[in-house]
DRENRO-461949 format. One record per atom (N, C-alpha, C): residue number from 1; residue in three letters; atom name; x, y, z. Coordinates in pm, whole numbers. Example, Ala and Ser with C-alpha at 12.3 -4.5 7.8 and 13.67 -1.06 7.14 Angstrom:
2
[marmar 1; ALA; N; [1319; -569; 780]]
[marmar 1; ALA; CA; [1230; -450; 780]]
[marmar 1; ALA; C; [1320; -330; 780]]
[marmar 2; SER; N; [1285; -225; 708]]
[marmar 2; SER; CA; [1367; -106; 714]]
[marmar 2; SER; C; [1290; 3; 787]]
END
This chain:
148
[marmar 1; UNK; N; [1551; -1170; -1332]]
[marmar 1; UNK; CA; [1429; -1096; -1356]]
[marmar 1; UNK; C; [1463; -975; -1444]]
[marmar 2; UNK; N; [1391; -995; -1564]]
[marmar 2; UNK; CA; [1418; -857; -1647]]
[marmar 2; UNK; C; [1372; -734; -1597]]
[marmar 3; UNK; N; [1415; -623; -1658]]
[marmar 3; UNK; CA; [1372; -460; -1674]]
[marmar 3; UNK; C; [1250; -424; -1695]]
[marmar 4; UNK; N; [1166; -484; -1758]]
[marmar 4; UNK; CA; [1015; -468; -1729]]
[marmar 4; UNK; C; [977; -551; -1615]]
[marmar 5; UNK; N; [984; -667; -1589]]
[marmar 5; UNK; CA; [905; -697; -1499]]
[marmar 5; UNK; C; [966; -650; -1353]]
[marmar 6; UNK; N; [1073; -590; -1306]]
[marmar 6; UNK; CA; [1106; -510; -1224]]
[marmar 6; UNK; C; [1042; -379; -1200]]
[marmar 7; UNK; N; [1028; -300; -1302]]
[marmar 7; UNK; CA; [912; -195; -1337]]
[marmar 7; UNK; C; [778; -215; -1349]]
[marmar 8; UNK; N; [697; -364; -1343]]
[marmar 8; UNK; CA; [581; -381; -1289]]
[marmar 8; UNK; C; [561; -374; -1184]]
[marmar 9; UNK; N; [666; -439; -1122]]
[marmar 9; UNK; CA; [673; -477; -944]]
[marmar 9; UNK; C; [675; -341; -910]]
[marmar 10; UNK; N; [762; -266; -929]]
[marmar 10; UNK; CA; [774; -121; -857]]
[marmar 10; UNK; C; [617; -44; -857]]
[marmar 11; UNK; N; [555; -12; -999]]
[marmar 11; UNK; CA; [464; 49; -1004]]
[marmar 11; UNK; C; [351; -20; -918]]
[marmar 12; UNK; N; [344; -132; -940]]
[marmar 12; UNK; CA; [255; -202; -860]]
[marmar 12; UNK; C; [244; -198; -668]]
[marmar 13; UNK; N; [398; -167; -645]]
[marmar 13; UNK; CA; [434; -146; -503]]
[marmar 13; UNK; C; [418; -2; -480]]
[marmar 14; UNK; N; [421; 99; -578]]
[marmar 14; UNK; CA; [411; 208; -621]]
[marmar 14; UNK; C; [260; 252; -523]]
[marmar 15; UNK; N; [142; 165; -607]]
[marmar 15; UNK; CA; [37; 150; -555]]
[marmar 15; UNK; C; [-63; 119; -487]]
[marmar 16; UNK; N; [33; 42; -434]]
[marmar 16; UNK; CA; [1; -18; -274]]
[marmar 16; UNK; C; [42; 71; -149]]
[marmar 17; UNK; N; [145; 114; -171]]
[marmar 17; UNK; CA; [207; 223; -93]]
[marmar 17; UNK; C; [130; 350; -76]]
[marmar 18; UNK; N; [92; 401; -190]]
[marmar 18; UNK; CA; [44; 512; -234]]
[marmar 18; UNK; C; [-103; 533; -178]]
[marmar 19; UNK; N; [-205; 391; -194]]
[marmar 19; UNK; CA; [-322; 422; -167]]
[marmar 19; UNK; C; [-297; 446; 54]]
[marmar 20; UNK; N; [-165; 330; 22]]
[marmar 20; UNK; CA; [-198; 329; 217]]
[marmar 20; UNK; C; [-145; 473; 311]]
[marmar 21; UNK; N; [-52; 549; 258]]
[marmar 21; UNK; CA; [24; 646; 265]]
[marmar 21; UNK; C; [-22; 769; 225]]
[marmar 22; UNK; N; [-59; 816; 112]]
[marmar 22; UNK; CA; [-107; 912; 51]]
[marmar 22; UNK; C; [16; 1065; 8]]
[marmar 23; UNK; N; [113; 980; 5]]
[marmar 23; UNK; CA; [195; 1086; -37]]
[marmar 23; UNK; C; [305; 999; -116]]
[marmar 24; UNK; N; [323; 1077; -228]]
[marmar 24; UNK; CA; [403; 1034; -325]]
[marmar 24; UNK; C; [539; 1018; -301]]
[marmar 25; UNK; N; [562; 1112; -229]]
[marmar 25; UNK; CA; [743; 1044; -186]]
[marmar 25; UNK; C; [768; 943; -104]]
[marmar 26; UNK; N; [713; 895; 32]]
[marmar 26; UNK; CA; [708; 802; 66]]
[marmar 26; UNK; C; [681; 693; 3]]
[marmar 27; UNK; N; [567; 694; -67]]
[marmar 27; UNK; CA; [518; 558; -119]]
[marmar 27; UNK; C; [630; 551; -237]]
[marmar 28; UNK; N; [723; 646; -313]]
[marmar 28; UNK; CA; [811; 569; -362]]
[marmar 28; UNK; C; [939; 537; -317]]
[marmar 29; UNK; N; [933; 563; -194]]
[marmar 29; UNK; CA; [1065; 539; -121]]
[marmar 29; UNK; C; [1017; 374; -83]]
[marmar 30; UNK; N; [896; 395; -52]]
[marmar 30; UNK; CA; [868; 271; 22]]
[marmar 30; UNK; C; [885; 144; -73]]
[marmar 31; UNK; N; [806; 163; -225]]
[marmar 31; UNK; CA; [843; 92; -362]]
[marmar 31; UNK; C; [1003; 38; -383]]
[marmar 32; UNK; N; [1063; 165; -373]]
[marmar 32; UNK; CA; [1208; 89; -407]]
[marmar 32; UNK; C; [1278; 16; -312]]
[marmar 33; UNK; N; [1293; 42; -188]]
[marmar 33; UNK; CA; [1262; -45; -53]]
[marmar 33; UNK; C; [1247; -148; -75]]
[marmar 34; UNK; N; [1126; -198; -128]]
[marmar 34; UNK; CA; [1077; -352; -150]]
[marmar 34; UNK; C; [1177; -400; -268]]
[marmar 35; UNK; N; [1159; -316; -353]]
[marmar 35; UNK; CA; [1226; -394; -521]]
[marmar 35; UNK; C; [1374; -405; -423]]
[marmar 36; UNK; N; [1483; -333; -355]]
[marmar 36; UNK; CA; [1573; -357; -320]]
[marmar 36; UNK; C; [1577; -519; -249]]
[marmar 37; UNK; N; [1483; -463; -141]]
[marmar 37; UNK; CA; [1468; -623; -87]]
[marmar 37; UNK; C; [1479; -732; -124]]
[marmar 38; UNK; N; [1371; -730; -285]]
[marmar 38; UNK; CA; [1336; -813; -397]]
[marmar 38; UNK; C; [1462; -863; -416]]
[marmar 39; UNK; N; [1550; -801; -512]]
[marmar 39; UNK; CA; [1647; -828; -575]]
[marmar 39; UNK; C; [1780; -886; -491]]
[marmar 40; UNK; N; [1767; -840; -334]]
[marmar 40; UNK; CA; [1862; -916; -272]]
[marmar 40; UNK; C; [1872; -1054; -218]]
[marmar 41; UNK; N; [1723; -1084; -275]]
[marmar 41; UNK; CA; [1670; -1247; -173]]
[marmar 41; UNK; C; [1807; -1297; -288]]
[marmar 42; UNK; N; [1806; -1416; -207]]
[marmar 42; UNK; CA; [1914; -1498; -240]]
[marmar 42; UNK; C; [1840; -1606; -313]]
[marmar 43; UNK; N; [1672; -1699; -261]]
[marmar 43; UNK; CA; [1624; -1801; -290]]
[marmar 43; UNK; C; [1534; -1733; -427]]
[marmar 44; UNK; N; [1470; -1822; -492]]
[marmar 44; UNK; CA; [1342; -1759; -637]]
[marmar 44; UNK; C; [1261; -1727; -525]]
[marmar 45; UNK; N; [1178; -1678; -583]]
[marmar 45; UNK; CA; [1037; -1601; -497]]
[marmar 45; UNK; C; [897; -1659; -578]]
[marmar 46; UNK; N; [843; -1756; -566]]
[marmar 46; UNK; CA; [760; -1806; -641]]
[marmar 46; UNK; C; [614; -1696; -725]]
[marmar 47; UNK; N; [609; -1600; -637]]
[marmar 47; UNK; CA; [447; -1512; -631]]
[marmar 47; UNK; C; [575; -1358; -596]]
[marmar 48; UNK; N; [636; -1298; -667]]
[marmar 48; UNK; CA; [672; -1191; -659]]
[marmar 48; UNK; C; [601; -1071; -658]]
[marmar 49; UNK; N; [470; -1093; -749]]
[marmar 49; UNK; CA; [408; -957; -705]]
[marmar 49; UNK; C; [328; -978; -545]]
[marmar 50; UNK; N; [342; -1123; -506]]
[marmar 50; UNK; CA; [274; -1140; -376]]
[marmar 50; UNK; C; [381; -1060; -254]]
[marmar 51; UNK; N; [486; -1150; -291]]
[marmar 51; UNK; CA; [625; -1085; -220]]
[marmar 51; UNK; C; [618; -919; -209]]
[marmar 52; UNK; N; [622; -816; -317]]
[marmar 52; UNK; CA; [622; -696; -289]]
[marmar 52; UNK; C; [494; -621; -218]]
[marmar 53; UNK; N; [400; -698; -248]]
[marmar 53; UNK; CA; [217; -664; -190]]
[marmar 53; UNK; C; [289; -665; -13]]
[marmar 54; UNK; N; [371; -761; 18]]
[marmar 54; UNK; CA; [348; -819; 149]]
[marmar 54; UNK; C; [457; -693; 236]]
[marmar 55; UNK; N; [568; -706; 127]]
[marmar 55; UNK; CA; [698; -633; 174]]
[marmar 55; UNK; C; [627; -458; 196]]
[marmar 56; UNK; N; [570; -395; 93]]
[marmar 56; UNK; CA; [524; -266; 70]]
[marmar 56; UNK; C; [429; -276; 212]]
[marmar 57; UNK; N; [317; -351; 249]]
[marmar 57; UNK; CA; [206; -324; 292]]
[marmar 57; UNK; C; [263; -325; 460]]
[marmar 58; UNK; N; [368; -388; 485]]
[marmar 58; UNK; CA; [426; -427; 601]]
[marmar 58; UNK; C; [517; -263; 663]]
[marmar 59; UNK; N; [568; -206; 528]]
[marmar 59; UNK; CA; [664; -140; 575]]
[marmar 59; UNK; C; [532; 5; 601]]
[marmar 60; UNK; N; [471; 6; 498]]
[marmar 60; UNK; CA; [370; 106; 513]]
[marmar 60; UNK; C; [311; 128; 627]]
[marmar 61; UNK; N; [244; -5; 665]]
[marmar 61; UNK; CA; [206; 21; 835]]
[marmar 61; UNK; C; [350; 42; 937]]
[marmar 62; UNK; N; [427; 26; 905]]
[marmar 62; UNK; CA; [585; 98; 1019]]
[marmar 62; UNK; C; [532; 226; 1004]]
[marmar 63; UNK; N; [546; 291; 907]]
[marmar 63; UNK; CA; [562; 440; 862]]
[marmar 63; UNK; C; [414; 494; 880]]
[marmar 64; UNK; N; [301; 459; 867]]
[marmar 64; UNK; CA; [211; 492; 902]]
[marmar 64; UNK; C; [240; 494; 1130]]
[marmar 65; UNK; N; [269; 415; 1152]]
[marmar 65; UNK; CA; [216; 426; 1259]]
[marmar 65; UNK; C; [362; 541; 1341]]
[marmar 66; UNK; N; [457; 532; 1273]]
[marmar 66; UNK; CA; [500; 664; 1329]]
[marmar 66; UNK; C; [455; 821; 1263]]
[marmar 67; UNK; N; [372; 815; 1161]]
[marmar 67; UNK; CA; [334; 925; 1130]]
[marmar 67; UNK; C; [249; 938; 1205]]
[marmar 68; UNK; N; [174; 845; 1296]]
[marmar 68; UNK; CA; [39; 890; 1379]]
[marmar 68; UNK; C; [111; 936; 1501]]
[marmar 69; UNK; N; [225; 887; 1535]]
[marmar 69; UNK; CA; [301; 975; 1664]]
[marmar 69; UNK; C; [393; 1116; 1625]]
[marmar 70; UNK; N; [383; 1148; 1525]]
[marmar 70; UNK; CA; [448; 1239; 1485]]
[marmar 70; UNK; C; [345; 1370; 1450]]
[marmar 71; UNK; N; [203; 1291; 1427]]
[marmar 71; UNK; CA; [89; 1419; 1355]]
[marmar 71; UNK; C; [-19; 1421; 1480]]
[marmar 72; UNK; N; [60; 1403; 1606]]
[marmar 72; UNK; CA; [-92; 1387; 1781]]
[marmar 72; UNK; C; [-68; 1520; 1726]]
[marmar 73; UNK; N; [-7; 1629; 1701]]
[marmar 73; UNK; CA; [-86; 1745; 1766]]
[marmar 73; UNK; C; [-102; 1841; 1632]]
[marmar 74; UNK; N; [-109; 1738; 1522]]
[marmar 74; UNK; CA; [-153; 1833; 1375]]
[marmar 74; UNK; C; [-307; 1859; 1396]]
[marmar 75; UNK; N; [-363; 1968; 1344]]
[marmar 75; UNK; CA; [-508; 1979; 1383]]
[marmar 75; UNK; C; [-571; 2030; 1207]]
[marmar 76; UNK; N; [-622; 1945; 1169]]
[marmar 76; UNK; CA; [-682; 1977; 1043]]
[marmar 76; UNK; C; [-701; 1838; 992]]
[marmar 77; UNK; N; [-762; 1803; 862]]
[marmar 77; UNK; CA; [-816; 1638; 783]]
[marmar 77; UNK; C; [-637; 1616; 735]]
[marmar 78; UNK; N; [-622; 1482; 735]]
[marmar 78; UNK; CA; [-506; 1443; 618]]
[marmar 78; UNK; C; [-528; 1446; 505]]
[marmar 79; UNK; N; [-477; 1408; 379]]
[marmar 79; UNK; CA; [-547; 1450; 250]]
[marmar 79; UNK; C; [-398; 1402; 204]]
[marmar 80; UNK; N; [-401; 1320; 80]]
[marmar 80; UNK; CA; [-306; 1284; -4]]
[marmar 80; UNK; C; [-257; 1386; -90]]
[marmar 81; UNK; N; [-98; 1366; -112]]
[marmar 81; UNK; CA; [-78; 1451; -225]]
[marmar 81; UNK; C; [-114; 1393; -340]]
[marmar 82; UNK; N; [-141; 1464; -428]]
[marmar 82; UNK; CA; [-215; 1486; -594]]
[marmar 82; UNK; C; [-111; 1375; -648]]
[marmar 83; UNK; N; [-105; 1299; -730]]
[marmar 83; UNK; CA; [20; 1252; -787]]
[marmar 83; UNK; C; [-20; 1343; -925]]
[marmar 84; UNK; N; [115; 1391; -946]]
[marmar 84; UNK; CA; [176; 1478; -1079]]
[marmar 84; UNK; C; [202; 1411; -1199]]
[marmar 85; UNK; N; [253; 1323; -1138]]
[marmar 85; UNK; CA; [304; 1209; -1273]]
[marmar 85; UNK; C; [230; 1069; -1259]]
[marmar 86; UNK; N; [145; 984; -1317]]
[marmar 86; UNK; CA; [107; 865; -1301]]
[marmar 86; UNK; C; [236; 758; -1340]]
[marmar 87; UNK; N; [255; 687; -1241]]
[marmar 87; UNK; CA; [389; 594; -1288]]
[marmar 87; UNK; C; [323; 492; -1371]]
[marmar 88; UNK; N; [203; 447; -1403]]
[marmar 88; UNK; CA; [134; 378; -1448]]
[marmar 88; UNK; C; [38; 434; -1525]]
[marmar 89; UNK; N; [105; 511; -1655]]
[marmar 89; UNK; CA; [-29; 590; -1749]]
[marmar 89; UNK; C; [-124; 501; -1819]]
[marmar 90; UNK; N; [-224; 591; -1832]]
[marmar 90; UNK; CA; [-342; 567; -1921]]
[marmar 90; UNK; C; [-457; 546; -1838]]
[marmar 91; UNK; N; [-588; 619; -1908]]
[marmar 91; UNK; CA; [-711; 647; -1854]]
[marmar 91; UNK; C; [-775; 539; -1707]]
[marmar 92; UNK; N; [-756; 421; -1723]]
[marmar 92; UNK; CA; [-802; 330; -1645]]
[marmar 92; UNK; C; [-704; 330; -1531]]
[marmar 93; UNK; N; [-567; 350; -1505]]
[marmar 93; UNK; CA; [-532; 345; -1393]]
[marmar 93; UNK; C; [-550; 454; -1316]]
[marmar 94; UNK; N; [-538; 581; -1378]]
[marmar 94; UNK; CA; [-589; 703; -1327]]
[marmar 94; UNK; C; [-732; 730; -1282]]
[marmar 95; UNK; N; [-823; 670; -1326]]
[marmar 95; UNK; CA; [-987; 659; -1297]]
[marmar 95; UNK; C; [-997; 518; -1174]]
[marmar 96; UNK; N; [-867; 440; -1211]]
[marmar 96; UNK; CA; [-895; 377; -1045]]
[marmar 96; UNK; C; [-832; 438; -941]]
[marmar 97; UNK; N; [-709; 496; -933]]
[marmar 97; UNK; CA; [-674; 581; -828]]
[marmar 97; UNK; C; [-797; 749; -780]]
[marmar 98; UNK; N; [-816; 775; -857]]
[marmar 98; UNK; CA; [-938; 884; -829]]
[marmar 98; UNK; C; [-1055; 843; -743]]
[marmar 99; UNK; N; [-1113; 681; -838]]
[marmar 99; UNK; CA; [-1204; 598; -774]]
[marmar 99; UNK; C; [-1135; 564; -603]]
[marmar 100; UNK; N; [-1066; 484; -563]]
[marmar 100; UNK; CA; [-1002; 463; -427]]
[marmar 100; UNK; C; [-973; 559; -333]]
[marmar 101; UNK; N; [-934; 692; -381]]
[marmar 101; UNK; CA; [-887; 781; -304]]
[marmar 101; UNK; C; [-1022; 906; -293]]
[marmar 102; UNK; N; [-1125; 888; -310]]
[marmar 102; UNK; CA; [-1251; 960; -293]]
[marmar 102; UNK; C; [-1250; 1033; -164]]
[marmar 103; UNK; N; [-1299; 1152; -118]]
[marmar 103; UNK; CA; [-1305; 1233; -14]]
[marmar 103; UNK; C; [-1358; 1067; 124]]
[marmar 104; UNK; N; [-1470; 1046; 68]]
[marmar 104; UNK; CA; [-1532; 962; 168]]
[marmar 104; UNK; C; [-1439; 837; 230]]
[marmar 105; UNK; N; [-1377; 847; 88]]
[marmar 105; UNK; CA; [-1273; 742; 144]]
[marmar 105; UNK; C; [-1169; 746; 231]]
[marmar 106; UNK; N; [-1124; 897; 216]]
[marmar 106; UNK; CA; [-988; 933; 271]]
[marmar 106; UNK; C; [-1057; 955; 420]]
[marmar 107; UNK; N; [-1172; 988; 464]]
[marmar 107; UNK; CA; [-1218; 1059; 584]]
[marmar 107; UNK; C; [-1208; 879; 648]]
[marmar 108; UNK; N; [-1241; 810; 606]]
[marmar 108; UNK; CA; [-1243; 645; 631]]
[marmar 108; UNK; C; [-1108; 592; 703]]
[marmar 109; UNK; N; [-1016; 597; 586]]
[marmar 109; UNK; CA; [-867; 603; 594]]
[marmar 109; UNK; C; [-799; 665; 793]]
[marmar 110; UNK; N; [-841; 756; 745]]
[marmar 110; UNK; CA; [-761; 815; 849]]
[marmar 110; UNK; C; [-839; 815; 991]]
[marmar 111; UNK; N; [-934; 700; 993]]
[marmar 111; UNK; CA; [-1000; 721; 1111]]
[marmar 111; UNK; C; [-915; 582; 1113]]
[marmar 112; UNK; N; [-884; 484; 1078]]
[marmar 112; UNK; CA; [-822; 380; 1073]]
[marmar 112; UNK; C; [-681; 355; 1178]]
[marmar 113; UNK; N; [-676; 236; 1200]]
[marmar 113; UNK; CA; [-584; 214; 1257]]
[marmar 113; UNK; C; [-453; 185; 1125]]
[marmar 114; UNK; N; [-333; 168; 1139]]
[marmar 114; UNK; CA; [-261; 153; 1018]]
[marmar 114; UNK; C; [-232; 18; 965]]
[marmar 115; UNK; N; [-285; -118; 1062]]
[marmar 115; UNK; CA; [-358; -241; 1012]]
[marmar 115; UNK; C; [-502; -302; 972]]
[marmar 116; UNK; N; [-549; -176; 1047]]
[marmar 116; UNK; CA; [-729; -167; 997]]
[marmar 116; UNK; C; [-699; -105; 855]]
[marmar 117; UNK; N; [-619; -36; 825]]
[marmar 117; UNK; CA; [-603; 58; 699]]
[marmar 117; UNK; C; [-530; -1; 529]]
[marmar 118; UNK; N; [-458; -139; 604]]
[marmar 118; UNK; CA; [-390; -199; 530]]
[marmar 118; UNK; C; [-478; -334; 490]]
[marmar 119; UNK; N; [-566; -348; 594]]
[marmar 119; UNK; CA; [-663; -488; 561]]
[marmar 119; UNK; C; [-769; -479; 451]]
[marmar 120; UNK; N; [-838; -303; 509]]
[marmar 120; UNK; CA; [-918; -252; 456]]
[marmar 120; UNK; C; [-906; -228; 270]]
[marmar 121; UNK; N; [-785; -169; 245]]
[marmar 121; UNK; CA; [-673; -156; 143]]
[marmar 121; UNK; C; [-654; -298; 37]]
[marmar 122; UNK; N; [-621; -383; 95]]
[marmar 122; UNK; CA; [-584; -511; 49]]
[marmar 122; UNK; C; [-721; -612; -14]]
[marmar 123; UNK; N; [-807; -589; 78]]
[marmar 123; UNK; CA; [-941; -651; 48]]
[marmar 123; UNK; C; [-1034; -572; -71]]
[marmar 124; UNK; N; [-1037; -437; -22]]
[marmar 124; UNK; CA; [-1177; -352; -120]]
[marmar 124; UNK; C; [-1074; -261; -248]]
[marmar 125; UNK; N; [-964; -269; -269]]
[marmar 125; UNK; CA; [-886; -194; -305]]
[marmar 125; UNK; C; [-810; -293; -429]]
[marmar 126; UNK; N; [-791; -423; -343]]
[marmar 126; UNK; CA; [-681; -467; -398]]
[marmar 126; UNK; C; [-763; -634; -426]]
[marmar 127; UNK; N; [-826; -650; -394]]
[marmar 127; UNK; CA; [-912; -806; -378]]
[marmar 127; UNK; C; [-891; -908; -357]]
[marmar 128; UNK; N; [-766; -870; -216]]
[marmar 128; UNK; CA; [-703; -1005; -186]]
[marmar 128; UNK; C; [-819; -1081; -113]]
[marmar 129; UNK; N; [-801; -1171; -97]]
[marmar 129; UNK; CA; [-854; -1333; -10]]
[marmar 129; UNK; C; [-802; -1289; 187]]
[marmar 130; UNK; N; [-878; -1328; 216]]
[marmar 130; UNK; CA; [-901; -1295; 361]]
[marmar 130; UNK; C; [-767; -1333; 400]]
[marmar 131; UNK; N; [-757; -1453; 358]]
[marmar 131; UNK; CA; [-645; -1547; 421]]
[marmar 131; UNK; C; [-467; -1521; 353]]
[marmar 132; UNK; N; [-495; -1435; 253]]
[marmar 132; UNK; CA; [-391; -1357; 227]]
[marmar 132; UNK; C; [-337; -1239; 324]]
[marmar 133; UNK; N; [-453; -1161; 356]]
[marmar 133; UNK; CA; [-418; -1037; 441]]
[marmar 133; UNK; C; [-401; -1110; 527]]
[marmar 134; UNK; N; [-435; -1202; 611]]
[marmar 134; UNK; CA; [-396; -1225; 731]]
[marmar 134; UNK; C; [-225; -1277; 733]]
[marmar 135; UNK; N; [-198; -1363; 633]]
[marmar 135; UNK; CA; [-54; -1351; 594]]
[marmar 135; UNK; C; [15; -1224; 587]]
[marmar 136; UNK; N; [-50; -1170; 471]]
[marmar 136; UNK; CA; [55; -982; 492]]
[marmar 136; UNK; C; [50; -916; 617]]
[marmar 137; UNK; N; [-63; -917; 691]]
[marmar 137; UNK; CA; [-34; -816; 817]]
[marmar 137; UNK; C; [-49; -894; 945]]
[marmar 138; UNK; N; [28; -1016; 894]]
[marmar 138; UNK; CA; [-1; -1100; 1032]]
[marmar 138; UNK; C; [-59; -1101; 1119]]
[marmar 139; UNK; N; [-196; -1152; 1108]]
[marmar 139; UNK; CA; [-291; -1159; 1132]]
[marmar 139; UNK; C; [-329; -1301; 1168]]
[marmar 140; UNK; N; [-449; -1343; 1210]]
[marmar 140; UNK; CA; [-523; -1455; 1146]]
[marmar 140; UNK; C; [-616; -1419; 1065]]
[marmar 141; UNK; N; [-703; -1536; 1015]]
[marmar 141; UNK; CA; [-801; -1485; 911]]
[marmar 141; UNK; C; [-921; -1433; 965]]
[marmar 142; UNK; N; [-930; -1501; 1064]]
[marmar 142; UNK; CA; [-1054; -1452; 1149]]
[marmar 142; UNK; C; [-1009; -1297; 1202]]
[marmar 143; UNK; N; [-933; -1260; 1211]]
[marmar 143; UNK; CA; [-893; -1095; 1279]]
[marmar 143; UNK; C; [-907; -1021; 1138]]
[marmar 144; UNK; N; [-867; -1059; 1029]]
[marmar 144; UNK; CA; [-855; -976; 904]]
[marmar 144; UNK; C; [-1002; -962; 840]]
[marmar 145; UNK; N; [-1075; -1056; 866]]
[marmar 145; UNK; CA; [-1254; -1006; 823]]
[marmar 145; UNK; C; [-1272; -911; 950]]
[marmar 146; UNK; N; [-1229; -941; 1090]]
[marmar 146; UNK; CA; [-1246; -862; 1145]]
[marmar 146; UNK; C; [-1270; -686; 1150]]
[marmar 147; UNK; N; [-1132; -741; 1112]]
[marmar 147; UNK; CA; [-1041; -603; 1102]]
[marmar 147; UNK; C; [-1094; -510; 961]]
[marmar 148; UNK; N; [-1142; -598; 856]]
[marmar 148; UNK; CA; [-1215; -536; 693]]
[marmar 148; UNK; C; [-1346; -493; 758]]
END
């Protein structure tokens, strides 16, 4: 796998991470995480950007759900950090991250469970197929419309 398409995968895991997380260091810790993963499978990976969607969205809900035992006694809204740098420039990716991460949205987010948050994410965010999320967050399909 070449140097660009390794740098799609990342940015792309970049942004999966990012919308579920809301903070830029994690979600790129969480990105390279996956590409590591990526690069150590031993077998081809037929759907690689499926592979990192699945790897990112999996580890995100770990880390989400110890941030919810770590923030019982924070008292104020969560709120993403700003990203400074777009790892993915130009007008349209920046006007969809603005679009996704909307006040209304984030108040949404964080009422969420961190598989309600990843289903939710994957479906209106990302436009997977029911029966995909239920694969990424192991699920069934019937729990993942549920759960959207």
């Amino acid at each position: 796998m070449g140097d660009r398409e390794l740098e799609a995968l990342r940015r792309h895991g970049f942004g999966v991470a990012y919308r579920m997380l809301g903070s830029v260091s994690e979600a790129e810790d969480v990105a390279q995480e996956a590409l590591l993963r990526l690069t150590r499978q031993e077998g081809a990976i037929d759907e690689p950007a499926a592979w990192i969607t699945t790897v990112v969205t999996r580890l995100s809900i770990n880390i989400l759900r110890s941030a919810r035992a770590r923030r019982e006694s924070y008292v104020g809204p969560w709120l993403p950090e700003p990203l400074v740098e777009d790892p993915a420039p130009g007008p349209a990716s920046r006007a969809e991250i603005a679009d996704s991460l909307s006040l209304a949205l984030l108040v949404l987010l964080e009422r969420l469970t961190p598989v309600e948050r990843a289903a939710y994410l994957l479906r209106e965010v990302f436009g997977y197929e029911y029966a995909e999320i239920a694969d990424i967050i192991e699920q069934t399909e019937v729990n993942s419309r549920q759960l959207v």
